[in-house]
C-alpha positions as CSV (number, residue, x, y, z in Angstrom):
1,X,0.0,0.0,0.0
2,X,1.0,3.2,-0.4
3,X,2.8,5.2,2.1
4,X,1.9,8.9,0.9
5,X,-0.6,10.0,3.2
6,X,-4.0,12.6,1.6
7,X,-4.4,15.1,3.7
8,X,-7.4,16.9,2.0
9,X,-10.2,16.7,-0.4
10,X,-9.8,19.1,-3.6
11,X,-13.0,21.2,-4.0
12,X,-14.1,18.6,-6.7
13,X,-13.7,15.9,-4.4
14,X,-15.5,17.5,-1.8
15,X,-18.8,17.9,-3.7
16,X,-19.0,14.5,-4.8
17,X,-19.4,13.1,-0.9
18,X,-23.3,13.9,-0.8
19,X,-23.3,11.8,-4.3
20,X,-21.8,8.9,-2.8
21,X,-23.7,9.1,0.6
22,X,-27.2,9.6,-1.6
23,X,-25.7,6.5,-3.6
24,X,-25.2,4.0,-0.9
25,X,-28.1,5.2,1.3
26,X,-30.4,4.3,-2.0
27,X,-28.4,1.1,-2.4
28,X,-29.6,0.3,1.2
29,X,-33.3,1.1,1.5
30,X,-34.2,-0.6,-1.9
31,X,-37.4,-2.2,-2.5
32,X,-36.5,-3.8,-5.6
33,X,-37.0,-7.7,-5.0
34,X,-33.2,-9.3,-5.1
35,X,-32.5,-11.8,-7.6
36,X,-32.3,-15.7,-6.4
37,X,-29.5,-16.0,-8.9
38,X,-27.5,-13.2,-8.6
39,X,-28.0,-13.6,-4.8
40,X,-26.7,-17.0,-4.6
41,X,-23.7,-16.2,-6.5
42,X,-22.6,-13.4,-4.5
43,X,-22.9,-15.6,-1.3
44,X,-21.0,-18.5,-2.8
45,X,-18.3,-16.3,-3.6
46,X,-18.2,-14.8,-0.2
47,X,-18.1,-18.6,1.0
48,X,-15.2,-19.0,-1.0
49,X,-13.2,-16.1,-0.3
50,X,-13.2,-16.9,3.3
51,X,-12.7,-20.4,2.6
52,X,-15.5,-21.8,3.7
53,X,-17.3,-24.3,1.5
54,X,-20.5,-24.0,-0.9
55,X,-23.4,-23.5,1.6
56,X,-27.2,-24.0,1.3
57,X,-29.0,-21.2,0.1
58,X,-32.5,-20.2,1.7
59,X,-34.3,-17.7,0.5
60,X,-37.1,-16.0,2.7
61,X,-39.6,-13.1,2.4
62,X,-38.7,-10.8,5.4
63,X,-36.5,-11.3,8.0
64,X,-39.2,-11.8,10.4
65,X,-39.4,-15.3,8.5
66,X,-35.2,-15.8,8.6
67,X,-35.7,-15.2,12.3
68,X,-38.2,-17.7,13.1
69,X,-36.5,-20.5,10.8
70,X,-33.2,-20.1,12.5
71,X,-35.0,-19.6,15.7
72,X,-32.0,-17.5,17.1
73,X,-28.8,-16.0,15.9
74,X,-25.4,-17.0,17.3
75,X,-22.0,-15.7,16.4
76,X,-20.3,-17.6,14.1
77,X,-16.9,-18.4,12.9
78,X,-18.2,-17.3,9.6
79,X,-18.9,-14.4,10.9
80,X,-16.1,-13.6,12.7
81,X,-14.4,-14.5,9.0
82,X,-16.4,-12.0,7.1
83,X,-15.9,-9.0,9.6
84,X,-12.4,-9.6,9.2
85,X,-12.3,-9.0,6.0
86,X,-14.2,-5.3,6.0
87,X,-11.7,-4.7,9.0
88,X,-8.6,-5.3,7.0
89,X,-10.0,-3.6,4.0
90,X,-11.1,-0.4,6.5
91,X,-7.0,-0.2,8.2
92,X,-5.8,-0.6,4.4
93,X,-8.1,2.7,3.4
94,X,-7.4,4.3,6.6
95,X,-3.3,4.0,6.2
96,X,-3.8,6.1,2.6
97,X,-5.2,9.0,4.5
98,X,-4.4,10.9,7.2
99,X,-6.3,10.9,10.7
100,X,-8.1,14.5,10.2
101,X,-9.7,13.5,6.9
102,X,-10.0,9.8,7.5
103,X,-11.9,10.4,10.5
104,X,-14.4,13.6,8.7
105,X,-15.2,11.3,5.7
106,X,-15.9,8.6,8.3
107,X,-18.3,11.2,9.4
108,X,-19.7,12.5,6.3
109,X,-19.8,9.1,4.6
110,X,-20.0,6.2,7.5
111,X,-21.4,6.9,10.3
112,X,-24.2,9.3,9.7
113,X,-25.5,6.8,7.0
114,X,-25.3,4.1,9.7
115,X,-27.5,5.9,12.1
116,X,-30.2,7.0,10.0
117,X,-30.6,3.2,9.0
118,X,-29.5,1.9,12.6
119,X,-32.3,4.4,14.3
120,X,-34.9,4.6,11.7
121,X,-35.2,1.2,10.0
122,X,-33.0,-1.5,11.6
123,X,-33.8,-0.7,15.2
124,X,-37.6,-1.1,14.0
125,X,-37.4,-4.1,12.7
126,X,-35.0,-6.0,15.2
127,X,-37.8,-5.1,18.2
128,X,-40.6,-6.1,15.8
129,X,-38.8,-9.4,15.8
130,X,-37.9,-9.8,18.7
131,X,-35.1,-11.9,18.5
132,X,-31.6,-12.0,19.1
133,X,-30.0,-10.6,15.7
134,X,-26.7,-9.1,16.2
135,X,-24.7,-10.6,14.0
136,X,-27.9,-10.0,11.3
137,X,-27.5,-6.2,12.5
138,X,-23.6,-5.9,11.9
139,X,-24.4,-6.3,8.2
140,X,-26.8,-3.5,7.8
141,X,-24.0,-0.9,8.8
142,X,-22.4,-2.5,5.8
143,X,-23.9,0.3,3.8
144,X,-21.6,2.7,5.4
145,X,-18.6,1.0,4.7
146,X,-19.4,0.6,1.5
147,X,-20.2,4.6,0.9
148,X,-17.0,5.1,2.5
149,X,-15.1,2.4,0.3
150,X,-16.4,3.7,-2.8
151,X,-15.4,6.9,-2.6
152,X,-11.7,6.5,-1.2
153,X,-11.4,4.2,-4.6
154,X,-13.5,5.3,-6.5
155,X,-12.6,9.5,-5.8
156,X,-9.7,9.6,-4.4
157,X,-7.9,6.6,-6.1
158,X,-7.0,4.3,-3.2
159,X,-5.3,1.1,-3.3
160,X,-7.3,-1.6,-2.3
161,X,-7.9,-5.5,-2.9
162,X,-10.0,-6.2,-5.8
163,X,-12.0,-9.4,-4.6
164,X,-12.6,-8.1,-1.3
165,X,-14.1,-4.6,-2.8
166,X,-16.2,-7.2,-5.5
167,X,-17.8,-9.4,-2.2
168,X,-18.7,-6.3,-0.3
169,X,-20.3,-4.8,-2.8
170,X,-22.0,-8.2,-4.7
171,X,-23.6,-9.0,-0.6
172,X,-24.8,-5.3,-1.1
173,X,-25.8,-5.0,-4.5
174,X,-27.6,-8.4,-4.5
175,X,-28.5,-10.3,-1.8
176,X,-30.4,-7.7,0.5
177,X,-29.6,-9.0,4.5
178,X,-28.5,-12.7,5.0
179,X,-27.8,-14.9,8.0
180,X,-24.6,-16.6,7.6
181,X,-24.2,-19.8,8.9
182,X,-21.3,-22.3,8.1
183,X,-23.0,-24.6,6.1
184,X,-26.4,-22.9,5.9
185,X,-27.2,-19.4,4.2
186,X,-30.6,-17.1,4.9
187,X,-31.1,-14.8,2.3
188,X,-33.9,-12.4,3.4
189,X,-35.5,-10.4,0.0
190,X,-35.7,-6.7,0.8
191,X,-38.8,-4.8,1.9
192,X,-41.6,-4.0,-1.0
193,X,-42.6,-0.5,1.1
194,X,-40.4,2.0,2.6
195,X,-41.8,5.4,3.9
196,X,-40.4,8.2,5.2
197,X,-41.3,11.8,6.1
198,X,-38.9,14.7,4.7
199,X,-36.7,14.2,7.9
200,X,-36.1,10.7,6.7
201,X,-37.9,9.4,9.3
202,X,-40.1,6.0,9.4
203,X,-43.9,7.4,8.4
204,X,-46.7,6.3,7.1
205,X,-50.4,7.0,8.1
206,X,-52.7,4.5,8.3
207,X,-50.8,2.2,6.0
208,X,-47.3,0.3,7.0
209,X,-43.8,2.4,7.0
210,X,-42.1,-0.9,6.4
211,X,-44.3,-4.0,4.4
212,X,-42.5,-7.2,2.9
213,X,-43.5,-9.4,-0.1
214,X,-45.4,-11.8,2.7
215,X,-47.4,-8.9,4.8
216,X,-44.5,-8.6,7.6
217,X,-45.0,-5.2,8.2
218,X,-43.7,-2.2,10.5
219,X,-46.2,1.0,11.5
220,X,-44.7,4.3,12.2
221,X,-45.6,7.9,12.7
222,X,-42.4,10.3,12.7
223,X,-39.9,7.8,13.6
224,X,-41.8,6.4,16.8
225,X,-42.7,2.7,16.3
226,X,-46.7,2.1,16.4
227,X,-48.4,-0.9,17.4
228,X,-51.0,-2.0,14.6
229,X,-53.8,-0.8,16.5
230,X,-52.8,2.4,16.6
231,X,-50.4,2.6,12.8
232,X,-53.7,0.8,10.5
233,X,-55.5,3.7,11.0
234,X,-55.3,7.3,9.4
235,X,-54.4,9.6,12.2
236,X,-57.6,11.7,11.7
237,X,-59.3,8.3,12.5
238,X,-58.0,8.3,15.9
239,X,-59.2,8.2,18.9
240,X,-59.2,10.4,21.7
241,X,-60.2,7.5,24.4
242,X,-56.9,5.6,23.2
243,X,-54.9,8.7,24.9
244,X,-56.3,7.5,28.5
245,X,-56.3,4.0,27.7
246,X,-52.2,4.3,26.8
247,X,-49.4,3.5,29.7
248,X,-46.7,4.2,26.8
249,X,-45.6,8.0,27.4
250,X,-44.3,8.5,24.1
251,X,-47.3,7.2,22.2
252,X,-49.6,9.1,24.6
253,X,-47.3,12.3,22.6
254,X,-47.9,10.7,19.6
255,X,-51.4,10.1,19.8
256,X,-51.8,14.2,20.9
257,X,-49.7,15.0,18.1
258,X,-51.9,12.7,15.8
259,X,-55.3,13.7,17.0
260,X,-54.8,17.3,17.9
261,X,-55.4,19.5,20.1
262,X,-59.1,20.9,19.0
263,X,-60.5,17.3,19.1
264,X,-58.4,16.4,22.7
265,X,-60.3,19.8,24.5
266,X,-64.1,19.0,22.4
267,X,-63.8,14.9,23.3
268,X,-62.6,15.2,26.8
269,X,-64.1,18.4,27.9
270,X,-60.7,20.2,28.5
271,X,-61.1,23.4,30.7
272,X,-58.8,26.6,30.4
273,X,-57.2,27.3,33.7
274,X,-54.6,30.2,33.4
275,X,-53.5,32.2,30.1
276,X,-50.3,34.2,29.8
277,X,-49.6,36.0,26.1
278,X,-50.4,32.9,23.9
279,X,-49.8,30.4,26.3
280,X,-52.7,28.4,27.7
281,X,-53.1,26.2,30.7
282,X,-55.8,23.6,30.0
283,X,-56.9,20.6,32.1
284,X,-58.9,17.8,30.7
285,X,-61.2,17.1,33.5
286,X,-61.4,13.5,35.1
287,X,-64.2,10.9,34.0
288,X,-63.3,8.4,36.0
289,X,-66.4,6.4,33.9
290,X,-64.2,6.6,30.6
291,X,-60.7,5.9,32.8
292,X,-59.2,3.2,33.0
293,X,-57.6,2.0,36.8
294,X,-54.3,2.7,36.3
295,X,-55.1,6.4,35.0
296,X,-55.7,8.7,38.4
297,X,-54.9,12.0,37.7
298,X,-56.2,14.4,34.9
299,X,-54.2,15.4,32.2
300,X,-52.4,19.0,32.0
301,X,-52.1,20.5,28.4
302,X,-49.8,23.9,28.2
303,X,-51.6,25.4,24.7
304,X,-49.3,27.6,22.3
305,X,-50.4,29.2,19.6
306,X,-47.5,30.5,16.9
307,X,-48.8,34.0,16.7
308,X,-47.3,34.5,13.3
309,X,-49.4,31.1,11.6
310,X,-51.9,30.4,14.1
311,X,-50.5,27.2,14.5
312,X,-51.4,25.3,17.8
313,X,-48.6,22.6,19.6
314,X,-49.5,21.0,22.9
315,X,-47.6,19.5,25.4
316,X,-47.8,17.9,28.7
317,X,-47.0,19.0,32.0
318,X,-47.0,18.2,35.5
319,X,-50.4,18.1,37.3
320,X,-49.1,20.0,39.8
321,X,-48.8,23.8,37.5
322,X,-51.0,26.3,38.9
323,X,-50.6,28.7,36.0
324,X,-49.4,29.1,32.1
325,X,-46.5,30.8,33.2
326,X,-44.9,28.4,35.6
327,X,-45.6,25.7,33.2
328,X,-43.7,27.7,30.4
329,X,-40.9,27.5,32.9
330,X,-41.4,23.8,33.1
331,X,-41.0,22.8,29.7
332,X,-38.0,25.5,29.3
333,X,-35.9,23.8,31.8
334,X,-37.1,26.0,34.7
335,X,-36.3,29.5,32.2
336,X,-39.0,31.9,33.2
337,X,-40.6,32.9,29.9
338,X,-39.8,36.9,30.6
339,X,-36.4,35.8,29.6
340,X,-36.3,34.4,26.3
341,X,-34.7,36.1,23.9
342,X,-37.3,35.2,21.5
343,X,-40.5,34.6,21.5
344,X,-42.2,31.6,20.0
């Protein structure tokens, strides 16, 4: 390898990072079905590279259905043989460059890349499955490598190792997520729906964010994970009773967000208790008929209207606020609202 270090990007080099981060990033949220043949022969040569021999190839429709035919996922010597690999290929790339620009491409290329698909798709799926997938998991930050890869050889004309640049990219390109097992191979086909809101977020309302060729399916509204009961239906379809009824905090938020506040204070006969500027303290009084036992205390709304759009945002606070001021203070970290800079 070469021991001339790069120490910068020119400006051309620079631009073409969002190209390659938009490349792999489509790469990895495909919903083209993979091809059985091109699938199995990027697996078999992955076999063979690491020396392992031919395995058996199983195809399967989502990986909720990999999951329950393996059951559980182990590490593997296998695995520990492909991980390996990316590792060498990663302290090969990484000697070319120096530190500084190594570690801002592994920022611009890698890691952001691997968070988006870490928080906002893989993280969804592994708790729908519920099963033990780690090793499943350290392929789907592949992606990053393989934005990060490209563009040292591809832009900046590294030195690298042919067939180990041809495997990542052939597991990528064709095979969607596997389970690697020594003798045994779980090819998984990629997702037929994937939906996001413009902060690349998991969204879809009243239809799944995430749906596979066999109805697996994953429901989500901004990025929070919904339970069908809740992600089936349109969000103007929900209902206000399902606010009480839920013990999950952050799905009680979602379910305000979703339903709004107009319909929360008409349904549950909310009551203004304090105003300050456009601040309002509301309190949605107890029906202990509609409640169920483990709800015993009233919800506390602090209403702000956006002067500028009329826009109205809701929030919850303590039961304990006595006015629309001290419950400003409260959601600004104690900050008492005469001294904001800004108003909202």
């Amino acid at each position: 390898m070469s021991q001339i270090k790069i120490e910068k990007l020119t400006p051309q080099q620079e631009a073409l990072i969002g190209v390659y981060r938009e490349k792999w990033r489509r790469i990895a949220l495909s919903t083209d079905a993979i091809d059985p043949q091109k699938a199995s022969k990027a697996v078999k040569a992955a076999y063979k590279f690491i020396r392992f021999g031919e395995p058996e190839i199983i195809f399967c429709d989502s990986p909720y259905a990999g999951s329950c035919a393996i059951l559980i996922l182990h590490e593997s010597q296998l695995w520990n043989k492909l991980k390996s690999e990316w590792n060498e290929m990663w302290n090969d790339l990484k000697s070319q460059l120096s530190n500084k620009l190594w570690n801002e491409l592994c920022n611009e290329l890698c890691n952001g890349l691997n968070r988006q698909l870490n928080s906002q798709l893989h993280s969804h799926l592994k708790s729908q499955i519920e099963w033990d997938l780690n090793s499943y998991f350290y392929l789907t930050q592949l992606p990053g490598y393989g934005s990060l890869f490209d563009f040292c050889i591809s832009v900046l004309g590294c030195a690298y190792h042919p067939n180990q640049w041809q495997i990542l990219q052939s597991l990528l390109f064709d095979c969607g997520w596997i389970f690697p097992f020594q003798k045994t191979c779980y090819v998984c086909d990629r997702p037929r729906i994937l939906s996001f809101d413009n902060q690349q977020r998991l969204h879809a309302e009243g239809e799944p964010a995430i749906q596979y060729a066999n109805g697996f399916s994953v429901y989500a509204y901004h990025g929070v994970r919904l339970p069908e009961k809740y992600g089936k239906v349109h969000p103007n379809q929900w209902q206000v009773q399902w606010i009480l009824e839920e013990e999950n905090a952050e799905l009680r938020r979602v379910l305000i967000q979703g339903i709004g506040y107009t319909r929360i204070c008409q349904e549950l006969q909310a009551t203004e208790l304090d105003s300050w500027r456009e601040y309002t303290l509301v309190k949605i009084d107890e029906n202990l008929h509609l409640q169920p036992i483990w709800f015993f205390e009233p919800i506390y709304l602090l209403k702000m209207t956006c002067p500028s759009t009329g826009f109205i945002h809701a929030l919850r606070v303590p039961p304990d606020m006595k006015s629309a001021r001290e419950a400003i203070s409260w959601v600004n970290w104690g900050i008492d609202p005469e001294e904001f800079g800004v108003e909202t």
